[in-house]
C-alpha positions in Angstrom: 27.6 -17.1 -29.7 29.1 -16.6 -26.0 29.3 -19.7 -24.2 27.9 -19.4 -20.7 29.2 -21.6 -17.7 26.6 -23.9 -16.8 26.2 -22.1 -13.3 25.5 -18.7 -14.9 21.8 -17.3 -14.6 22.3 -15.7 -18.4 22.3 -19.6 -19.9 19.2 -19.3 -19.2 17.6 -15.9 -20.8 15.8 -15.5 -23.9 16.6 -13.6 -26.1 14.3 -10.6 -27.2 14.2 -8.1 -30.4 12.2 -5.2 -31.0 11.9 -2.6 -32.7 14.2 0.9 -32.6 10.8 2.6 -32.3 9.7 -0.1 -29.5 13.3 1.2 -27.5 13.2 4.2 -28.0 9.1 4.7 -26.6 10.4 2.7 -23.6 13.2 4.6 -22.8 11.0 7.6 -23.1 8.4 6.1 -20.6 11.1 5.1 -18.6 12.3 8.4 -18.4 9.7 10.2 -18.1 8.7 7.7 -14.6 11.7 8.9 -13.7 10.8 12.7 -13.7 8.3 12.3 -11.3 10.0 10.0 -9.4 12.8 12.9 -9.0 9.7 15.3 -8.5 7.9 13.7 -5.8 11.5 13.4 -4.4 11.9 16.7 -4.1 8.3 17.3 -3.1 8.9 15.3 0.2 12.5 16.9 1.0 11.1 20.4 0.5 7.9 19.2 2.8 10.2 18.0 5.6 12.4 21.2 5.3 9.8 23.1 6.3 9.5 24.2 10.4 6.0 22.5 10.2 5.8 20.2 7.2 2.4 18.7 6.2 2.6 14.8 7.1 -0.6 14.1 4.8 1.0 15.6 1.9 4.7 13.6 2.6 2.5 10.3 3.0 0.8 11.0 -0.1 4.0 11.5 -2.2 5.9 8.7 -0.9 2.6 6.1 -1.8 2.8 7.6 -5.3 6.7 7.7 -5.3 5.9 3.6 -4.7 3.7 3.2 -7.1 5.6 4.7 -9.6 8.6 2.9 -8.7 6.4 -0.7 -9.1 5.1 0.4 -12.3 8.5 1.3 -13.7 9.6 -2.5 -12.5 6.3 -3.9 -14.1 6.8 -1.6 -17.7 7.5 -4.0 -20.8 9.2 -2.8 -23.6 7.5 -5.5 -25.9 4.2 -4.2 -24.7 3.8 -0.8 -27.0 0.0 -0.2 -25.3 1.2 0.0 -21.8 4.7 1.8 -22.8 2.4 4.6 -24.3 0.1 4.5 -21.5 2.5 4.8 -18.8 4.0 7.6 -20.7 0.8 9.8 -20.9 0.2 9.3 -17.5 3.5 9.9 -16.3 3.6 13.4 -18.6 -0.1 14.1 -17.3 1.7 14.0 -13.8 4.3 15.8 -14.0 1.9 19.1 -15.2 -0.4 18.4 -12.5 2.3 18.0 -9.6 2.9 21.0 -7.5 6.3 23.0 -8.2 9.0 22.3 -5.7 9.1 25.9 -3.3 12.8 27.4 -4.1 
């Protein structure tokens, strides 16, 4: 065991275990959150680009952007139901987004 200082904020933690298959199905949801993160991104830097850019549209993708970014923060790795939920809905997004003009 690692001895902590008293002052350290990692005395403190508790220590979790799950399961490879719990990791590994977070890490994907994580990931895949951060797909359309990096999609709506890219969404809102192509919308500005453009000589007259649609200010609904970069509204809209920056409040989704947000809420994606709070559900990543909220996503528990010992909670499988919401892990696989997040991932669906993530995956269902990232078909349904608009392609990024080249």
């Amino acid at each position: 065991m690692i001895d902590m200082p008293e002052s350290s904020r990692l005395r403190n933690l508790r220590i979790s275990e799950w399961s490879l298959e719990e990791s590994i199905n977070f890490e994907v949801a994580v990931d895949a959150l951060n797909q359309v993160v990096a999609q709506l991104s890219a969404l809102i830097a192509a919308e500005r680009e453009k000589s007259g850019p649609d200010a609904r549209s970069v509204e809209t993708w920056l409040s989704e952007r947000q809420r994606i970014a709070e559900i990543r923060r909220s996503l528990r790795v010992d909670d499988p139901e919401q892990v696989r939920q997040v991932t669906e809905q993530a995956v269902t997004m990232l078909k349904t987004l608009p392609a990024v003009p080249r």
